[in-house]
Legacy VTK file of the C-alpha trace (Angstrom):
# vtk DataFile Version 3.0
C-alpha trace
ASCII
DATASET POLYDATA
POINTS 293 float
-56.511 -41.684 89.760
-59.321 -40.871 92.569
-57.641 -41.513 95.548
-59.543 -41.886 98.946
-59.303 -41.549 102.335
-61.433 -44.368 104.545
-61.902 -45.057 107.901
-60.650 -48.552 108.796
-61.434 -49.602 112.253
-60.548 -46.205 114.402
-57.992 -44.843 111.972
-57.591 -43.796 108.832
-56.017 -45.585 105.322
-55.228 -44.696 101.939
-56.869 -45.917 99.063
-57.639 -46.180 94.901
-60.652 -46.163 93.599
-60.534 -49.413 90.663
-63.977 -49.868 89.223
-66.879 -50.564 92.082
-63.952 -51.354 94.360
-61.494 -49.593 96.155
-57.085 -50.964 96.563
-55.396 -49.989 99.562
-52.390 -48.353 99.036
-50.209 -48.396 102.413
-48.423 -51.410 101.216
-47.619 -50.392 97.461
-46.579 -46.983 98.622
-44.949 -46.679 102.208
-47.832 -43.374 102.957
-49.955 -44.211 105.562
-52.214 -40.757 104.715
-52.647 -38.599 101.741
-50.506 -35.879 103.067
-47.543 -38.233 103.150
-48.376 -39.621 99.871
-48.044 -36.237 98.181
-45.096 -35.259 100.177
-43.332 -38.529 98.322
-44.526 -36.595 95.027
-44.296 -37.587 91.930
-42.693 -41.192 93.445
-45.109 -41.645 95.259
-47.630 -40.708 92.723
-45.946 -43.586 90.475
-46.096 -45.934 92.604
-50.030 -46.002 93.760
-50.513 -45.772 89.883
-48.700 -49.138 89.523
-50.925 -50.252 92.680
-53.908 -49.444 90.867
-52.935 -51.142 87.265
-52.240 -54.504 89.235
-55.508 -54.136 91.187
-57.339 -53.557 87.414
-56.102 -56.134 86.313
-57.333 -58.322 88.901
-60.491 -56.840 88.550
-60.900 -57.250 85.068
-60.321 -60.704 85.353
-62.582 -61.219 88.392
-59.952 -61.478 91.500
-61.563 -59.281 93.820
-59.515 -60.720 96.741
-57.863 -58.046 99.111
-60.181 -55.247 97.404
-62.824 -53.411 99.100
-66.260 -52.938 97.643
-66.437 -49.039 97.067
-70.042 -49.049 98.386
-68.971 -50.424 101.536
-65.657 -47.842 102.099
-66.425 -45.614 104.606
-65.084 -42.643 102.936
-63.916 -39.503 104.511
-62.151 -36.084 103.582
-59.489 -36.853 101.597
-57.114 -34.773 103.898
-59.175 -35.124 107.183
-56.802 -32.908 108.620
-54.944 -30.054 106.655
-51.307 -28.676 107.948
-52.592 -25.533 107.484
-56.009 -23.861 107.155
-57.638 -24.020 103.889
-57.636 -21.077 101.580
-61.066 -19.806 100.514
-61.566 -17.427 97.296
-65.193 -14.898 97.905
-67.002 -13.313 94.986
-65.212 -15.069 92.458
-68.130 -15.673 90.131
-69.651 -12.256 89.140
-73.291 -13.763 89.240
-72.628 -14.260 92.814
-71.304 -10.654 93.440
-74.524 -9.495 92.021
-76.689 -11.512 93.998
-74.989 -10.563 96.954
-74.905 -6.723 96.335
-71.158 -6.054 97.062
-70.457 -3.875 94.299
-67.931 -3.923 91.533
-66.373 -6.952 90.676
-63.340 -7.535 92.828
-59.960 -5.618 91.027
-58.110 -8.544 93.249
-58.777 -12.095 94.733
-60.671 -12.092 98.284
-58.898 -14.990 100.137
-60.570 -15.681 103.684
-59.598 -19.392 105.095
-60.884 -22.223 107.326
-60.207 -23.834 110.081
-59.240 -27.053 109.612
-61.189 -28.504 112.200
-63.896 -27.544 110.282
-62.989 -30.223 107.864
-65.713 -33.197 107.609
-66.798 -35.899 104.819
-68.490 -36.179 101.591
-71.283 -38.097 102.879
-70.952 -37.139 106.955
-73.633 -34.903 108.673
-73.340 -30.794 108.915
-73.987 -29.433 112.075
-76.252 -26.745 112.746
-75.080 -25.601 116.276
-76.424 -23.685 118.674
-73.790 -21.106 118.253
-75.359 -20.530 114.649
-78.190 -18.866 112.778
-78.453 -18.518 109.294
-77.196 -21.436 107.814
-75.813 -21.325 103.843
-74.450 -23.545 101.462
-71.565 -23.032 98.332
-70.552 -25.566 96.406
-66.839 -25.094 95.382
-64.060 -26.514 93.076
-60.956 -27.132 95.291
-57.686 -28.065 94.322
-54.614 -29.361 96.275
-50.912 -28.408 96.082
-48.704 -31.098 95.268
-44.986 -29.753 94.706
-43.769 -26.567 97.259
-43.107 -23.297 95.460
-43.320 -19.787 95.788
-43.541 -16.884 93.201
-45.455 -19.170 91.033
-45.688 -17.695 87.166
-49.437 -18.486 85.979
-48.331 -20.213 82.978
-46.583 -22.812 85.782
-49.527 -22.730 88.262
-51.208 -25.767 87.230
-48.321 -27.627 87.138
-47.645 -27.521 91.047
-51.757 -29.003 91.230
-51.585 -32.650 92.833
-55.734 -32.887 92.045
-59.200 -31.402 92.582
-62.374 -32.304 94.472
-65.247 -31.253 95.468
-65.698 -28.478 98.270
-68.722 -27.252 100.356
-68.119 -23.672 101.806
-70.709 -24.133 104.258
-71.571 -20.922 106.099
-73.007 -19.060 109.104
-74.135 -15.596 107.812
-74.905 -13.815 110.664
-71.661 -15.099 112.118
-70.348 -13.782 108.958
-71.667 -10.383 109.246
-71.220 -10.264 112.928
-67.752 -9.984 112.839
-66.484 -8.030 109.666
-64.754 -10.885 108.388
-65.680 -14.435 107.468
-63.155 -17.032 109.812
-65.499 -17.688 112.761
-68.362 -17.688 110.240
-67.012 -20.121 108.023
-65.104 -22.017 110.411
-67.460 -23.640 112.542
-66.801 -27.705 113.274
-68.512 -29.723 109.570
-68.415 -26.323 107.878
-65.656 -27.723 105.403
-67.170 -31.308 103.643
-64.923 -32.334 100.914
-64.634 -35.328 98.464
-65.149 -37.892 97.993
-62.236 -37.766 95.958
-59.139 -36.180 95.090
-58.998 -36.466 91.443
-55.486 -36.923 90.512
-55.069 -33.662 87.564
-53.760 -35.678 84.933
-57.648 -37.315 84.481
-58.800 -33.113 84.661
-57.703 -31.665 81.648
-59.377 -28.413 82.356
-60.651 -27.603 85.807
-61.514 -23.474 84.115
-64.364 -25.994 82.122
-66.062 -27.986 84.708
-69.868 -27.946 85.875
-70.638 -27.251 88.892
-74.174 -27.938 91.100
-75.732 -27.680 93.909
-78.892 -29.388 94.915
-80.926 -29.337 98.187
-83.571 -31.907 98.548
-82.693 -32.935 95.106
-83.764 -29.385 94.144
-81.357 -27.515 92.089
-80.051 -24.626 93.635
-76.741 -23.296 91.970
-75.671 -24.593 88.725
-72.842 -22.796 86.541
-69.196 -23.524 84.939
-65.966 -23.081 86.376
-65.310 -21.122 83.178
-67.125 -18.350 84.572
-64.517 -18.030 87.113
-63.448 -14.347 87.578
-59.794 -15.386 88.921
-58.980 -18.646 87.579
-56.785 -21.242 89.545
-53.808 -20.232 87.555
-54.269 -16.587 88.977
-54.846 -17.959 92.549
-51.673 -20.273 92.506
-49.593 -17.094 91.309
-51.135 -14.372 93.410
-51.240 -16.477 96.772
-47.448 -17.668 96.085
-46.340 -14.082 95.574
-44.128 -14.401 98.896
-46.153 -17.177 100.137
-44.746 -20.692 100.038
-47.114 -23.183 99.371
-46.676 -26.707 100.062
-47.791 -29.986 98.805
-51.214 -31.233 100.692
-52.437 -26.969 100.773
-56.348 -26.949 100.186
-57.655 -23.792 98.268
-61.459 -23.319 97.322
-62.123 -21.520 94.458
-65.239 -19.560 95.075
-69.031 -20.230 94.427
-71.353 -19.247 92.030
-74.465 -17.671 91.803
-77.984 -19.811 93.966
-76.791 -19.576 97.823
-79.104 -19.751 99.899
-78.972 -16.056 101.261
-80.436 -15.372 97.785
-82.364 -17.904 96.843
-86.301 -18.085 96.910
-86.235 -21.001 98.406
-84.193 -19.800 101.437
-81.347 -21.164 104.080
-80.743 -24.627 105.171
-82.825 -26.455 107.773
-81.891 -29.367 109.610
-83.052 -32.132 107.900
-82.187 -31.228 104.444
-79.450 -32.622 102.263
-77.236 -31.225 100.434
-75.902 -32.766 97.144
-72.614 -31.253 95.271
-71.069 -31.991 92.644
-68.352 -30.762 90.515
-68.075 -32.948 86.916
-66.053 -35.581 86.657
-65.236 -35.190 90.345
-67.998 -37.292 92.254
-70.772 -36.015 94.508
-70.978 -35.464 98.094
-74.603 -35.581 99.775
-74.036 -34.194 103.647
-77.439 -33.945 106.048
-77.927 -31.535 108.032
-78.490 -32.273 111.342
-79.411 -30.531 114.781
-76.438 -30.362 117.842
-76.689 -33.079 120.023
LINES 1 294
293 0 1 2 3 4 5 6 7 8 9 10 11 12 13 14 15 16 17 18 19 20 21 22 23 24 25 26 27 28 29 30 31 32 33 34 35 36 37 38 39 40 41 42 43 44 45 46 47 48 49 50 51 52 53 54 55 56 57 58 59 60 61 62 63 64 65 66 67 68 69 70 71 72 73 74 75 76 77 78 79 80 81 82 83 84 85 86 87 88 89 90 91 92 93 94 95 96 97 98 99 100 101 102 103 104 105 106 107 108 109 110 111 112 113 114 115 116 117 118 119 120 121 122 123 124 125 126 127 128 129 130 131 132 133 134 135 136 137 138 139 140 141 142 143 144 145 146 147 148 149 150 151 152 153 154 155 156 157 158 159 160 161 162 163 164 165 166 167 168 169 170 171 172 173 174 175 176 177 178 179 180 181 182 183 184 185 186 187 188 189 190 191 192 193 194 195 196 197 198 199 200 201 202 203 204 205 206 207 208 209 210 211 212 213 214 215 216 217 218 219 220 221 222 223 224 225 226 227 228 229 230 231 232 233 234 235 236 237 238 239 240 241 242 243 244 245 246 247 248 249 250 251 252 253 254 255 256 257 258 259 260 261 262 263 264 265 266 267 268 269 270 271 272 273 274 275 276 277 278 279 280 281 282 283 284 285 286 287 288 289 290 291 292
């Protein structure tokens, strides 16, 4: 499934996506947000799949009554709000260490996290404050928890993975390198677009063999596989659980490769440019960047 999140009036509502059209799924399920839907598990996972077979069916057969044209759902971060902040992996592609200069390859995962205020839409504007210079972009795979555990084993990891989307790790770098460490940096308010899906993980087979781009101005910046990956999710899930419980609705970002700005000929962001990422088979996000008002 590709569930949504979309703004409906001044609040939020759950959704499917079924063909150009999207079924709302507060009725079918009893979750009024995503969170609660995965809390439900794999109930509640059941039941919005039954919501979306009936809504296919209509569809297919040209009852588009009650269904929302896709094009016309205002769609927003699939968790607009996270319980917790969202877990970040750095210099987990080794073209990206390189480009960077840090060194060796890491021996362990570098987890830094977000704020979750930070957290915006696929499609919604990126901020360039006043309290920032330096502006970056990484595209990211991100995943979601959907059952609680701790002391994962890596051959179980994947199985505690509700879905995927698509993550931009937008970034301050002076901020960054201001401060010794990355929170403030990373953390500032539309520094955290995601979507415009979660991807359910039964319709991801393998998220280690996904492409991954970046394009600004419809130029291609970063382009790689998620096979290239230095810690792979399965890692992540077991190293972050060792003594850490994660829960379902938990955000993680997997790291991005090689192209950021920093590094890249054709330099930083600048308000007025969009950005455009996309992981495969997970949708793309295209976020402007805009000036403070």
């Amino acid at each position: 499934m590709k569930l949504v999140t979309y703004r409906k009036g001044s609040c939020y509502s759950l959704g499917a996506v079924v063909g150009d059209y999207v079924v709302d799924l507060k009725a079918a399920t009893g979750a009024g947000s995503m969170l609660q839907l995965l809390d439900m598990g794999e109930e509640g996972l059941a039941k919005a799949r039954e919501a979306e077979a009936k809504a296919l069916e209509k569809v297919e057969s040209g009852e588009t009554q009650g269904l929302i044209k896709l094009g016309e759902a205002k769609l927003a971060a699939p968790i607009p709000r996270t319980r917790k902040n969202i877990v970040c992996l750095g210099l987990n592609y080794a073209e990206h260490v390189k480009e960077g200069s840090h060194g060796d390859l890491p021996e362990h995962p570098v987890f830094f996290t977000k704020s979750p205020t930070a957290i915006t839409g696929p499609y919604d504007p990126v901020v360039y404050n006043r309290a920032v210079e330096k502006l970056d972009y990484e595209v990211e795979l991100a995943f979601v928890i959907g059952r609680k555990g701790k002391y994962i084993p890596k051959d179980e990891a994947l199985d505690y993975v509700a879905g995927y989307m698509v993550f931009q790790d937008i970034s301050a770098r002076k901020l960054q390198r201001q401060h010794l460490q990355w929170f403030r940096g990373k953390s500032q308010d539309t520094f955290a677009p995601m979507g415009p899906y979660l991807v359910t993980s039964d319709e991801v087979p393998d998220p280690g063999n996904l492409d991954i781009r970046c394009k600004v101005n419809g130029v291609t910046r970063q382009d790689s596989n998620t096979r290239n990956l230095i810690f792979d999710i399965p890692t992540i899930i077991s190293t972050i659980s060792n003594g850490i419980t994660l829960e379902p609705g938990d955000v993680f970002a997997t790291g991005t490769p090689s192209g950021v700005g920093a590094a890249h000929p054709l330099g930083l962001l600048k308000v007025g440019d969009i950005i455009e990422s996309t992981v495969e088979g997970l949708g793309v996000m295209r976020n402007p960047v805009v000036g403070e008002e």
